[in-house]
VOGU-3710 file (C-alpha; in Angstrom, 3 decimals, decimal comma):
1> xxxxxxxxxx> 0,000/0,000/0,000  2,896/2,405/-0,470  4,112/4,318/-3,352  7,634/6,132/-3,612  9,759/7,541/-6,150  10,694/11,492/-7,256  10,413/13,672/-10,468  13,221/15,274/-11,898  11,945/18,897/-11,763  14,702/20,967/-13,821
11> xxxxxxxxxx> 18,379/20,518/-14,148  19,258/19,153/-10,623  15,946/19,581/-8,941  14,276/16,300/-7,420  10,995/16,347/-6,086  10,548/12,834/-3,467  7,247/11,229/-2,915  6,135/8,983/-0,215  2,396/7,897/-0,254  0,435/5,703/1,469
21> xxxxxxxxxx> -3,229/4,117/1,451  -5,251/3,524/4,411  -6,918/0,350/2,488  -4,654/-2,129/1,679  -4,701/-2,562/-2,100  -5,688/-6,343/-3,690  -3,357/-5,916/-6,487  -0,463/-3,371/-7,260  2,081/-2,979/-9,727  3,334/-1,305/-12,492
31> xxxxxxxxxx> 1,055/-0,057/-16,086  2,376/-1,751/-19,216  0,178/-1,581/-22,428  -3,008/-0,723/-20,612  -2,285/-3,270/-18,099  -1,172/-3,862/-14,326  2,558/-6,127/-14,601  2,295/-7,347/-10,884  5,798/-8,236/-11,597  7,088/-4,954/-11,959
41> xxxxxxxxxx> 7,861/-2,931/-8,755  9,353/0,116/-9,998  9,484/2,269/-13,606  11,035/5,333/-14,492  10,782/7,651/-17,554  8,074/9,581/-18,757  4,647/8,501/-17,841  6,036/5,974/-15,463  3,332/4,671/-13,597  2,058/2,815/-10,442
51> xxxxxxxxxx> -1,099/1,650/-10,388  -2,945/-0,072/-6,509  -6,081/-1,349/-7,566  -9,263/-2,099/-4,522  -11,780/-4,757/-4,418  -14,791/-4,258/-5,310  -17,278/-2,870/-2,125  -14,224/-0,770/-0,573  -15,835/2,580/-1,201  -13,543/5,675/-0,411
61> xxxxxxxxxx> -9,971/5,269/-0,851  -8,000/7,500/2,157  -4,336/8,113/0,921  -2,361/10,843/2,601  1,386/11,537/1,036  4,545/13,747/2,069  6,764/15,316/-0,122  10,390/16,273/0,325  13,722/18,053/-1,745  16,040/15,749/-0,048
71> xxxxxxxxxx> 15,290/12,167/-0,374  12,610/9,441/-0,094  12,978/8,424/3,065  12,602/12,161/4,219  9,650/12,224/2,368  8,325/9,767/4,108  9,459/11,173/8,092  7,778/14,689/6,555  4,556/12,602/6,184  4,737/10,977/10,083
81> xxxxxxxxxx> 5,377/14,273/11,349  2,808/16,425/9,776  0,157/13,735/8,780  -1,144/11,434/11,907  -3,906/9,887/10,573  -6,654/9,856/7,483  -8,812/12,211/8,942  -9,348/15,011/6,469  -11,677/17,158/8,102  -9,359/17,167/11,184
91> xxxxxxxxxx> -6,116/18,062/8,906  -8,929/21,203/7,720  -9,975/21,717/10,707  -6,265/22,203/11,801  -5,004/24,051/8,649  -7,982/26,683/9,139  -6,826/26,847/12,956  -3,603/27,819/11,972  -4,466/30,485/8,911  -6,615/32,409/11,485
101> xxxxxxxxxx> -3,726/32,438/13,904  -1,366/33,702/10,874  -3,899/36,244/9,633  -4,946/37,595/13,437  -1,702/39,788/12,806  -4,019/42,299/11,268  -7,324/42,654/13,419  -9,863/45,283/11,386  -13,098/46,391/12,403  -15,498/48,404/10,852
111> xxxxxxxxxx> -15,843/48,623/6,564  -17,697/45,977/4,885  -17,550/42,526/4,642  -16,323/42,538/0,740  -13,579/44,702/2,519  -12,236/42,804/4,941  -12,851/39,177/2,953  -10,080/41,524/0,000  -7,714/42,218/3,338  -7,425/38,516/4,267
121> xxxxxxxxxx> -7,257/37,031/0,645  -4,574/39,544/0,179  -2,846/38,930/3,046  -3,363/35,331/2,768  -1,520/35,629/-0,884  1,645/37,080/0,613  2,348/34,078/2,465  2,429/32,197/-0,761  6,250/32,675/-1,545  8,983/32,171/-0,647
131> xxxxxxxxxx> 8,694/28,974/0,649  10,724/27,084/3,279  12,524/24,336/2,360  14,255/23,099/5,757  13,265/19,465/6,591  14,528/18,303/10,024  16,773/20,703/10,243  18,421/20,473/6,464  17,662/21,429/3,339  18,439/20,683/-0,020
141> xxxxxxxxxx> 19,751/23,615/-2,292  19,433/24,039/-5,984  22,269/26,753/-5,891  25,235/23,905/-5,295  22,822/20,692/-5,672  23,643/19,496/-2,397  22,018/19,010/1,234  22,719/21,573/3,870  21,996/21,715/7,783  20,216/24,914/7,988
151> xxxxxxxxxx> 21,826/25,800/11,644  18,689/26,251/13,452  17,714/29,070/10,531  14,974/28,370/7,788  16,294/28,020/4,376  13,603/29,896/2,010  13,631/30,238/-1,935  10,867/30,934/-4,556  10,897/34,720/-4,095  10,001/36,946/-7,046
161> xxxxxxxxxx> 12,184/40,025/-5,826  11,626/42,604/-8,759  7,239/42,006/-7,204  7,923/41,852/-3,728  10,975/44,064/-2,665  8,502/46,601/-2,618  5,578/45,811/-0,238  5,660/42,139/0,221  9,052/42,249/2,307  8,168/45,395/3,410
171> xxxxxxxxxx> 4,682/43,895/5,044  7,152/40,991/7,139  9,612/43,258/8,257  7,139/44,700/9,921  4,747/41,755/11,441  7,077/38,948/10,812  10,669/40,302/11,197  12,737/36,874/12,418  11,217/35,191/8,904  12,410/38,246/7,221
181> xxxxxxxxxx> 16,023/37,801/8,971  15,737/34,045/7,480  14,733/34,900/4,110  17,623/37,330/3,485  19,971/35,110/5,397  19,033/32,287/2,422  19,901/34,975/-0,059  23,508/34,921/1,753  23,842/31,107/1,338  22,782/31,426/-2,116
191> xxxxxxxxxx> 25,414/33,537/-3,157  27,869/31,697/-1,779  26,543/28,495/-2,656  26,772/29,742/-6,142  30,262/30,645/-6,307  29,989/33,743/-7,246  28,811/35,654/-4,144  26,524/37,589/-6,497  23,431/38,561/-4,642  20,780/36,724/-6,384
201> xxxxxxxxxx> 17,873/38,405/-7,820  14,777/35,562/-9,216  15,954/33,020/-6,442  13,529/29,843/-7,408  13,128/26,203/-6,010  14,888/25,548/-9,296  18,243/28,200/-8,509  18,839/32,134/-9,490  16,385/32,244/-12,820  17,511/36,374/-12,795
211> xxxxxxxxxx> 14,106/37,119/-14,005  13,537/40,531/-15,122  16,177/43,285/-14,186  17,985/45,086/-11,885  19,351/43,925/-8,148  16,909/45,071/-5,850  17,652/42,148/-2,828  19,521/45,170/-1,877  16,841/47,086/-1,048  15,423/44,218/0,943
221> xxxxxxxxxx> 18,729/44,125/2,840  18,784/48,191/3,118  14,754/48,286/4,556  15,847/45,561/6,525  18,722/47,271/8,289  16,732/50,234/8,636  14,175/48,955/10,757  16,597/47,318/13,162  16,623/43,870/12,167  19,398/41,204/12,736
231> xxxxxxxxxx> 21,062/40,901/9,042  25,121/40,271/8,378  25,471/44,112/7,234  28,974/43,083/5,788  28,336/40,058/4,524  25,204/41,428/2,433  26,989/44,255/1,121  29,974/42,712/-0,611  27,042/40,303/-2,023  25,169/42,831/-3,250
241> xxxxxxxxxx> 27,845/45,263/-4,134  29,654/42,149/-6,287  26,411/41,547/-7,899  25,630/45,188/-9,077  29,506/45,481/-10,167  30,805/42,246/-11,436  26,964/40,733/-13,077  25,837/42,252/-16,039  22,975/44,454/-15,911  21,081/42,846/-19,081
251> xxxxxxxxxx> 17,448/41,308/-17,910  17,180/37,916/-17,324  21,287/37,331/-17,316  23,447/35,564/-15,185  26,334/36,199/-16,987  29,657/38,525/-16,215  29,424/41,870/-17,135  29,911/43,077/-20,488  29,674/45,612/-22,903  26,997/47,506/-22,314
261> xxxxxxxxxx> 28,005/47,161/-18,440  30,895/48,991/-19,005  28,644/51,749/-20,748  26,971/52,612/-17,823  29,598/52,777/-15,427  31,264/55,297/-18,184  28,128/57,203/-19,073  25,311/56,343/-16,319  22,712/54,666/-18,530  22,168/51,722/-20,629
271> xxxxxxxxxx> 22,525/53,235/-24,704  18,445/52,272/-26,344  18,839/50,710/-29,889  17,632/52,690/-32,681  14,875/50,481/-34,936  16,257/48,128/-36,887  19,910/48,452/-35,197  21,314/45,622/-34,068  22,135/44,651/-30,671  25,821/43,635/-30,130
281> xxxxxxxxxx> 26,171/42,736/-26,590  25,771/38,663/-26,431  24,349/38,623/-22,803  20,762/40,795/-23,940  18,096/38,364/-24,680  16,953/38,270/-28,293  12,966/38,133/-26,602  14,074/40,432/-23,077  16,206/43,283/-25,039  18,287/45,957/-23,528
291> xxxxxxxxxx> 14,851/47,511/-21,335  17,141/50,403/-21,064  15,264/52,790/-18,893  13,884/50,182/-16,673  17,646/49,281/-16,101  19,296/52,575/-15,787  16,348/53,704/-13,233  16,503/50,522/-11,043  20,230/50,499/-10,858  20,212/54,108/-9,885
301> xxxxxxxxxx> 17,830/53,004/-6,937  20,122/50,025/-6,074  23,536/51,975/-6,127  21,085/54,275/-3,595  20,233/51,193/-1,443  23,740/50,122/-1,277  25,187/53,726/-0,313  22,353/53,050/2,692  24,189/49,659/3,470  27,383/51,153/3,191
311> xxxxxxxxxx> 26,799/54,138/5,288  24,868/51,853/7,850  28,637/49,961/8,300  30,068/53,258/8,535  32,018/52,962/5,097  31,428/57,122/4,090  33,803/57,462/1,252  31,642/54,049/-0,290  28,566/55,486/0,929  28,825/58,741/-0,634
321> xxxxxxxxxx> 30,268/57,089/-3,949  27,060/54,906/-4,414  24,739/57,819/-3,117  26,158/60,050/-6,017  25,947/56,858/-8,590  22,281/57,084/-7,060  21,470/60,060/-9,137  22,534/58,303/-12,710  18,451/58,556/-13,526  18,953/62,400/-14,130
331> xxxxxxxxxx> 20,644/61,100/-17,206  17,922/60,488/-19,115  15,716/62,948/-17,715  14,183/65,364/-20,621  13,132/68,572/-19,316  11,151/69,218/-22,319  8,787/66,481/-21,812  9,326/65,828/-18,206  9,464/61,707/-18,613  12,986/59,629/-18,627
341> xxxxxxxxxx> 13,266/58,955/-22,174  15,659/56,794/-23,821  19,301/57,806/-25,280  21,661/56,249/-27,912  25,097/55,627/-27,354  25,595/59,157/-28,603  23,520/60,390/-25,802  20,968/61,427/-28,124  17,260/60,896/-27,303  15,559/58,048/-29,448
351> xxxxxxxxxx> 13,535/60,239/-31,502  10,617/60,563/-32,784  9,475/58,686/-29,864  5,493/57,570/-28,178  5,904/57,730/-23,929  2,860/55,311/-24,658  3,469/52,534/-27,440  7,350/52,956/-28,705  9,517/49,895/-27,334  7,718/47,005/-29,161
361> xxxxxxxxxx> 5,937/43,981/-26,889  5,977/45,179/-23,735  7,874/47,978/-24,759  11,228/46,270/-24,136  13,068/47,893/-26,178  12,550/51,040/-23,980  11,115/49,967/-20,395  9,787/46,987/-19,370  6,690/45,608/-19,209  5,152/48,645/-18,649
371> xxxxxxxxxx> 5,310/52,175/-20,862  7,026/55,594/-20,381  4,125/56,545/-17,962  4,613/54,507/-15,247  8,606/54,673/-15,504  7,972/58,423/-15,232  7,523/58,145/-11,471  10,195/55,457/-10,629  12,898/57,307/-8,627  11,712/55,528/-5,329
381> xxxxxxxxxx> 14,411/56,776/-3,238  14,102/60,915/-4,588  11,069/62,453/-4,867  11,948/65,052/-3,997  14,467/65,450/-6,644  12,299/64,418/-9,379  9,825/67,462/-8,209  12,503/69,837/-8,835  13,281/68,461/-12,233  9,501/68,288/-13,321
391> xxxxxxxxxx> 9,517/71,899/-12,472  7,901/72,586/-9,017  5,077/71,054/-6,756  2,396/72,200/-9,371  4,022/70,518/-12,104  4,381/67,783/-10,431  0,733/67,384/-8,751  -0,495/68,097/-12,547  2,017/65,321/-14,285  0,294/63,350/-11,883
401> xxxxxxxxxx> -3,484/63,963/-12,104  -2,499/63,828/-15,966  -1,492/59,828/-15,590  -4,602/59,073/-14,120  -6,606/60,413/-17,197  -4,401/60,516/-20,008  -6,498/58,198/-22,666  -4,724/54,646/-23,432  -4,665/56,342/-27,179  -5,831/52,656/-28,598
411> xxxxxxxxxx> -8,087/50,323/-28,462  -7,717/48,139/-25,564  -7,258/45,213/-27,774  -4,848/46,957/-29,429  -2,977/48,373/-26,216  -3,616/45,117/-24,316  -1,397/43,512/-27,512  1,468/45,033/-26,865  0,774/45,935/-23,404  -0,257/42,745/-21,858
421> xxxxxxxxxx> 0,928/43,231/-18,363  -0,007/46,558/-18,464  -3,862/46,364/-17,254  -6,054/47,566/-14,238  -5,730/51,009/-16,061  -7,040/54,018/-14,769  -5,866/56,553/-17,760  -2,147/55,937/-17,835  -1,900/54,128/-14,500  -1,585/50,250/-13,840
431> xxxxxxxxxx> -2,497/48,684/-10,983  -2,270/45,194/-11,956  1,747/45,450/-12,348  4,178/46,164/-9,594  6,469/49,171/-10,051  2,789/51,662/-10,566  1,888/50,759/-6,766  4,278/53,470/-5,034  2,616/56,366/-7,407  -0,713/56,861/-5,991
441> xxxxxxxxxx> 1,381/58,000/-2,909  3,407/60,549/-4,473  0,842/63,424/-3,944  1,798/62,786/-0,024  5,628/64,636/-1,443  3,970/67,526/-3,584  1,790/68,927/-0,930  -1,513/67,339/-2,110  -1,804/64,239/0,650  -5,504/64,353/0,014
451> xxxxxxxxxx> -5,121/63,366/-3,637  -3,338/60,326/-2,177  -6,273/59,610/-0,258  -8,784/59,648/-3,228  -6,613/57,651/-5,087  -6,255/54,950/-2,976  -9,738/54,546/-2,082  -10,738/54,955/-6,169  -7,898/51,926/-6,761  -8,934/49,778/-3,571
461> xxxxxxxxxx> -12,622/49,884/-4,687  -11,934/49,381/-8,348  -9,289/47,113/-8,726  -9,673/44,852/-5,291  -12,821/43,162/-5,119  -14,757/40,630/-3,983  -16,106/39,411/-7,207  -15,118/38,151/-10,588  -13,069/41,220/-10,927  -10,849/39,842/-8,111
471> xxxxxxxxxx> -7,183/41,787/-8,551  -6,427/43,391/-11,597  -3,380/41,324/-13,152  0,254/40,927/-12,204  0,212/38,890/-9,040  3,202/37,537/-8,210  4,312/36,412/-5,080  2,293/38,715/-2,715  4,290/41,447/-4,724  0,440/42,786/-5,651
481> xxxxxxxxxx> -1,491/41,705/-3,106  0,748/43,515/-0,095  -0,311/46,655/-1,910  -4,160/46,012/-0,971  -2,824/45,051/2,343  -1,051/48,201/3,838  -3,686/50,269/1,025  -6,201/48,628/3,387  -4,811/49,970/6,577  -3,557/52,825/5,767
491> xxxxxxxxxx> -0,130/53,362/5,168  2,546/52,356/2,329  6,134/52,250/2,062  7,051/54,326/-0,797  10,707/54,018/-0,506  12,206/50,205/0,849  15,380/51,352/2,359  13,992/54,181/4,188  12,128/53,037/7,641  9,491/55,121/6,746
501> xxxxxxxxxx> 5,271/55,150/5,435  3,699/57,002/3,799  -0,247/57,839/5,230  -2,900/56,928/2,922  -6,873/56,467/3,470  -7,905/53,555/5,287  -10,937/51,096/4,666  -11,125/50,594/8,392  -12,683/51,993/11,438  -9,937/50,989/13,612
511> xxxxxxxxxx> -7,018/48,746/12,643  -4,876/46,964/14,960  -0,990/45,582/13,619  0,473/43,425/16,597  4,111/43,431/16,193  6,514/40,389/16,857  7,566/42,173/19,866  4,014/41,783/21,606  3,447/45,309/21,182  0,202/46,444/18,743
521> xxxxxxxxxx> 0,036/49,552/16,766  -3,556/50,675/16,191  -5,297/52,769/13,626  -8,774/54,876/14,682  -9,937/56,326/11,982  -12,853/58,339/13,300  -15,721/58,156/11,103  -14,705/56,294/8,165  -16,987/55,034/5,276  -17,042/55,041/1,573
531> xxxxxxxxxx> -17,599/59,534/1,612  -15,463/60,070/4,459  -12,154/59,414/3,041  -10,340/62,152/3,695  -8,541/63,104/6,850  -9,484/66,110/8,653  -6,238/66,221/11,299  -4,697/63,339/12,881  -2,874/62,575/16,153  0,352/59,991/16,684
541> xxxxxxxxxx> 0,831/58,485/20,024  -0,950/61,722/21,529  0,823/63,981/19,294  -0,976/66,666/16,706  0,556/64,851/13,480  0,380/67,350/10,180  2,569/65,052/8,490  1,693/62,238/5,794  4,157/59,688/6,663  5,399/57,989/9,455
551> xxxxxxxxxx> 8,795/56,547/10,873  9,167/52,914/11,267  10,943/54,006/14,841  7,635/56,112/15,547  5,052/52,570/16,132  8,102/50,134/16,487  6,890/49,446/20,169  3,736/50,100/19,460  1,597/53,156/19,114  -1,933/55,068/18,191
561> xxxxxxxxxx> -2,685/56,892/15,351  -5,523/58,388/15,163  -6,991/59,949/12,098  -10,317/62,157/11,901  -12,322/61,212/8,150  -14,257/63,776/6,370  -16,964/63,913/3,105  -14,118/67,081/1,817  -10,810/67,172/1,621  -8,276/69,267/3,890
571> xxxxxxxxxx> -6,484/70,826/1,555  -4,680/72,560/4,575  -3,553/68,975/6,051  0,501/67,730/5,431  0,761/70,103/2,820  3,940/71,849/4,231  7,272/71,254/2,821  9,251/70,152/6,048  6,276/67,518/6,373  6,891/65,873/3,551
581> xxxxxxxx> 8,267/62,174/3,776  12,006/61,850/3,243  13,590/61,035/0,108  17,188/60,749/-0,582  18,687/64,557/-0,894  16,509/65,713/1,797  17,443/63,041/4,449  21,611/63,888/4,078
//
């Protein structure tokens, strides 16, 4: 009545099986030709398979199984230590015990029952990746194919860093900090179990896939840091500093740096290809291309994150090298359009040029994934900055309200064709695709914190629902989801790598957070309901707060925030320049 064997995954990936009936079977074997060979005990191959077959009158089969990376025999312990018996509405009953323990981290009242049923799924979803792989104290690692004792720490992989650098981690350093510490502490085995010691950046089950682009586990390491948690500061730095020096910069590459590489470190962007000219750096992906202002801008952002590191181990002359390398997304800054437009390797801007539709599928050739509208707002770390070079607050509120009703300018068959990941639009925006969720927010900078407010609210109740709608696209990870989560709440955190949050509109009534430490940081927000989203005045930990952001240090032991809702915006409320939440020139 038992069953064993693995499936070879990809490359050196095994996945055991152990299984188990509870009914003992009155024949078994192996499937030949349509039939059972009792003679055969094992098979391998494709299709292999293993057939138990019942007499007649047995009814329900109960079959439990365990699963393990290491071996069979560990696949079958896994299975006597998490399975006892057959009973499958006791193994429900348990499982649904222990989600409402997880999920109790966030206790909501008030709002609607659509509302809180989108908190939970969402919050549910971020526990989806990464996954632990530790069995008994080991674990098996695609990185150096071989088994590991994990020293008492979880080993985690499966984590989708370009989605979730920027709420998902975020959202656990803040409720679940010692599985944060874990998680970045299996990015430091990783990189040393590859050889390299090159930060990865798409760790899967299967090793470092280096999805998409840029190195932004540095920013998990930086927001990490920040917010006092235990990480190997030195350790993490030379990982991440080797990876952003010594790996080449061209999406979905593992390779050593190259030409293009050297480019940047010359020049401060990644040179755009003309039409029809053709690319002549072997590590860019025929399908992936160059994506050279998604590149330049999320390299700036890591250089930023890693003068944070560095300054945090008290390395200033490295600190203020990377903070300057930090400000490489000026490069491609036009001031006559106000959007970061793409430059030859003559620094000339691509012209004539569409911020909507030129780049080709998923406008690769120019940004990634999504157009020259979202990648208008992604200088996470310098708002501030980027309001000075679109001209002033006004500019910059009205560049704003203009993404959020600019027309697509096709179809949406025809957008949604070269666009695909591009959806949940409102005008210009995206919410169904990671680097858009930070924009909403960036009123809170420009003196208009109650545009944030309507925003939110507009994106929660449009995009986040309880229906066949469900979320609007690019899920990955909890990368999406964590959005609806601290949207939910309240609060956001613009900029990883600052212990900061920005202050939004909650759904709630009253919102409490418990923190690993025991300690709970609660949200009133005093007449709340679908007209009463904006805030009036607010108060933190007793304190008159006119500011629309938070420090991680001000509710780290707990705290109250208390936030008075209104039918009309206060156009009066956070509006003044010393309130506005830190970004990278402001905080030296």
């Amino acid at each position: 009545n038992t069953i064993w064997g693995y499936q070879l995954v990809s490359g050196n990936t095994k996945v055991y099986l152990y299984a188990e009936t509870k009914q003992q079977p009155v024949v078994s074997g192996m499937l030949k030709d349509g039939r059972i060979d009792t003679l055969r005990r094992s098979a391998d191959g494709r299709n292999a398979c293993a057939v138990l077959r019942f007499a007649d009158g047995t009814g329900r089969v109960a079959l439990r199984y365990g699963v393990s990376f290491i071996s069979e025999e560990q696949a079958r312990r896994n299975l006597y230590r998490e399975q006892k018996g057959y009973n499958l509405d006791s193994l429900a009953r348990t499982g649904r015990a222990e989600w409402n323990k997880t999920l109790s981290n966030i206790q909501v009242s008030g709002g609607t029952d659509n509302e809180k049923t989108v908190l939970y799924t969402s919050y549910y979803r971020t526990f989806e990746r990464p996954v632990c792989l530790s069995e008994d104290g080991r674990y098996w690692s695609a990185y150096d194919g071989k088994v590991h004792d994990d020293d008492g720490i979880p080993f985690y992989t499966d984590d989708w860093i370009w989605d979730t650098y920027r709420a998902a981690h975020p959202l656990r350093a803040l409720i679940l900090p010692q599985k944060e510490e874990a998680i970045i502490t299996s990015y430091l085995r990783m990189a040393e179990q590859m050889g390299t010691r090159w930060m990865p950046t798409f760790p899967e089950i299967t090793g470092d896939s280096r999805r998409m682009n840029a190195n932004h586990g540095v920013a998990m390491v930086a927001d990490a840091l920040y917010k006092g948690l235990k990480v190997d500061a030195k350790r993490a730095y030379e990982y991440c500093r080797k990876a952003i020096e010594e790996k080449t910069l061209a999406p979905w590459s593992g390779k050593k740096a190259g030409w293009i590489d050297d480019f940047y470190k010359k020049y401060g962007y990644i040179p755009a290809l003309h039409d029809g000219e053709h690319e002549n750096d072997s590590n860019v992906s025929a399908f992936e291309k160059r994506q050279p202002v998604a590149v330049s801008l999320g390299t700036a952002y890591d250089e930023w994150c890693l003068s944070r590191v560095a300054s945090f181990l008290g390395r200033k002359k490295e600190a203020e090298h990377y903070f300057q390398l930090g400000h490489n997304y000026r490069v491609l800054f036009n001031p006559q359009t106000s959007f970061f437009h793409p430059k030859d390797k003559e620094g000339r801007f691509l012209e004539p040029f569409d911020y909507r539709f030129s780049g080709g599928v998923g406008v690769r050739d120019t940004y990634d994934e999504n157009n020259g509208w979202t990648y208008r707002w992604d200088v996470q770390h310098n708002i501030a900055d980027l309001i000075s070079l679109m001209g002033g607050r006004e500019n910059f509120v009205a560049n704003l309200d203009r993404t959020f009703a600019e027309p697509m300018g096709r179809g949406k068959r025809e957008f949604y064709t070269q666009l695909p990941d591009q959806t949940g639009n409102i005008g210009q925006f995206t919410m169904a695709n990671e680097p858009a969720m930070h924009i909403p927010y960036l009123y809170n900078y420009a003196g208009a914190p109650w545009k944030t407010q309507k925003r939110v609210r507009q994106l929660l109740k449009t995009w986040f629902r309880n229906d066949l709608m469900g979320i609007p696209g690019d899920e990955d990870g909890g990368g999406l989801t964590a959005f609806a989560v601290f949207s939910s709440i309240g609060f956001y955190p613009v900029t990883p790598g600052f212990p900061a949050y920005n202050i939004g509109s909650p759904l709630f009534t009253d919102v409490k957070v418990l923190l690993a430490n025991g300690k709970v940081f609660e949200i009133k927000a005093n007449d709340c309901s679908d007209a009463n989203k904006y805030i009036q005045n607010a108060t933190l930990n007793g304190q008159t707060w006119n500011k629309p952001w938070f420090s991680h240090d001000d509710i780290r032991n707990g705290g109250l925030l208390i936030l008075q809702m209104g039918s009309h915006p206060n156009q009066s409320w956070g509006t003044a320049v010393k309130d506005a939440p830190p970004s990278a020139d402001t905080e030296r």
